[in-house]
C-alpha positions in Angstrom: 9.5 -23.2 11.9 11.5 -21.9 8.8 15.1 -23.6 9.9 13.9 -26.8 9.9 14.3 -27.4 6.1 17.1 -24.8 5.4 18.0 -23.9 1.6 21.5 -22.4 1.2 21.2 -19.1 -1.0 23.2 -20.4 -4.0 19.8 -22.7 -4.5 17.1 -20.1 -3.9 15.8 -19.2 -7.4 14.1 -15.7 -8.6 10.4 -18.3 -8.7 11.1 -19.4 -5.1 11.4 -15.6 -4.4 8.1 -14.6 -5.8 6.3 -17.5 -4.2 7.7 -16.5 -0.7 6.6 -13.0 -1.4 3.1 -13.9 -2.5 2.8 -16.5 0.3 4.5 -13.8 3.0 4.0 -10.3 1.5 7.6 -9.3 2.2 11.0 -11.2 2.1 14.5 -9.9 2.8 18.1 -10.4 2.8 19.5 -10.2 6.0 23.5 -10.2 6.2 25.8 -10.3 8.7 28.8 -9.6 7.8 29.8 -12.1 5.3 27.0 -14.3 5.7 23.2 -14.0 4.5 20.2 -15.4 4.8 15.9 -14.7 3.3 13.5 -13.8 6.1 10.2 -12.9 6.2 7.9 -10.9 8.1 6.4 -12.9 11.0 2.6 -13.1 11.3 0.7 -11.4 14.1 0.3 -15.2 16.1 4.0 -15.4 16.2 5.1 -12.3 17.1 2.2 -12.9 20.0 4.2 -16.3 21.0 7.9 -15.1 20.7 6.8 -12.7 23.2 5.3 -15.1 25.6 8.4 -17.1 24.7 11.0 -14.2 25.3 9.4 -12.4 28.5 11.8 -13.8 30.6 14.7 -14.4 28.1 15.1 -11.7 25.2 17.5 -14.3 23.5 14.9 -16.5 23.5 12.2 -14.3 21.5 15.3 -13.1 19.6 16.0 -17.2 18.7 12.5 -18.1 18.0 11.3 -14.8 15.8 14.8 -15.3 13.5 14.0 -19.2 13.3 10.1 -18.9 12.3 11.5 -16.1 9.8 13.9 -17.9 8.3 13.6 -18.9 4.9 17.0 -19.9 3.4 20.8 -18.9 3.9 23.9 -19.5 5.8 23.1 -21.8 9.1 26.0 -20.1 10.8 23.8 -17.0 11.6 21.3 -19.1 13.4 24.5 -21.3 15.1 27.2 -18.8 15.7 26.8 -16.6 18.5 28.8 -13.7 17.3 26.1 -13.8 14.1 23.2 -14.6 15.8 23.7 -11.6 18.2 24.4 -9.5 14.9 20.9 -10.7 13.3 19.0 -9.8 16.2 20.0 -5.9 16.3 17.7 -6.4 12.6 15.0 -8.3 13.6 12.3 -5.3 15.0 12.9 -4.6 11.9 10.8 -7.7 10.3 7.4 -6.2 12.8 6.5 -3.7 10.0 4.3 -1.0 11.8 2.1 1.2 10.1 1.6 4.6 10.7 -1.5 5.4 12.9 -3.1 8.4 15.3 -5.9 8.7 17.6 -8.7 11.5 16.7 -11.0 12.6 19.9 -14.4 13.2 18.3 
């Protein structure tokens, strides 16, 4: 997962950026109130296991999808409750959903 190797934001250079968005498409700043971190979007496998995860527990899909995400920034939102909670009101917002319809022929 992303947290294992955590990079506090005052290291994360403009390069490191680029190469996260190359290697994930998209990259964000998330912040709760005075702390931030970089996420990603998560990849169709993992969205697929953080439900399986989560179907009993939505704190647990909540824990897993912002841990797999995370790229750098302040631990305290993945270690704090009050900012944890606080991320996960953001993190549907990392499952980027195209617009689609459905045409009878």
């Amino acid at each position: 997962m992303g947290a294992n190797k955590n990079i506090p934001l005052d290291q994360v250079t403009p390069d490191m950026i680029e190469a996260w968005k190359a290697k994930y498409e998209k990259v964000w700043k998330l912040k709760v109130a005075e702390k931030e971190a970089i996420v990603r979007n998560p990849e169709r496998s993992e969205i697929s296991y953080a439900s399986k995860v989560g179907s009993n527990d939505a704190m647990k899909y909540n824990e897993y999808m912002l841990k797999t995400c995370w790229l750098a920034g302040d631990e305290d939102i993945l270690n704090k409750d009050s900012y944890f909670i606080g991320a996960c009101a953001q993190l549907e917002k990392l499952i980027e959903i195209k617009e689609s319809s459905l045409e009878e022929l």
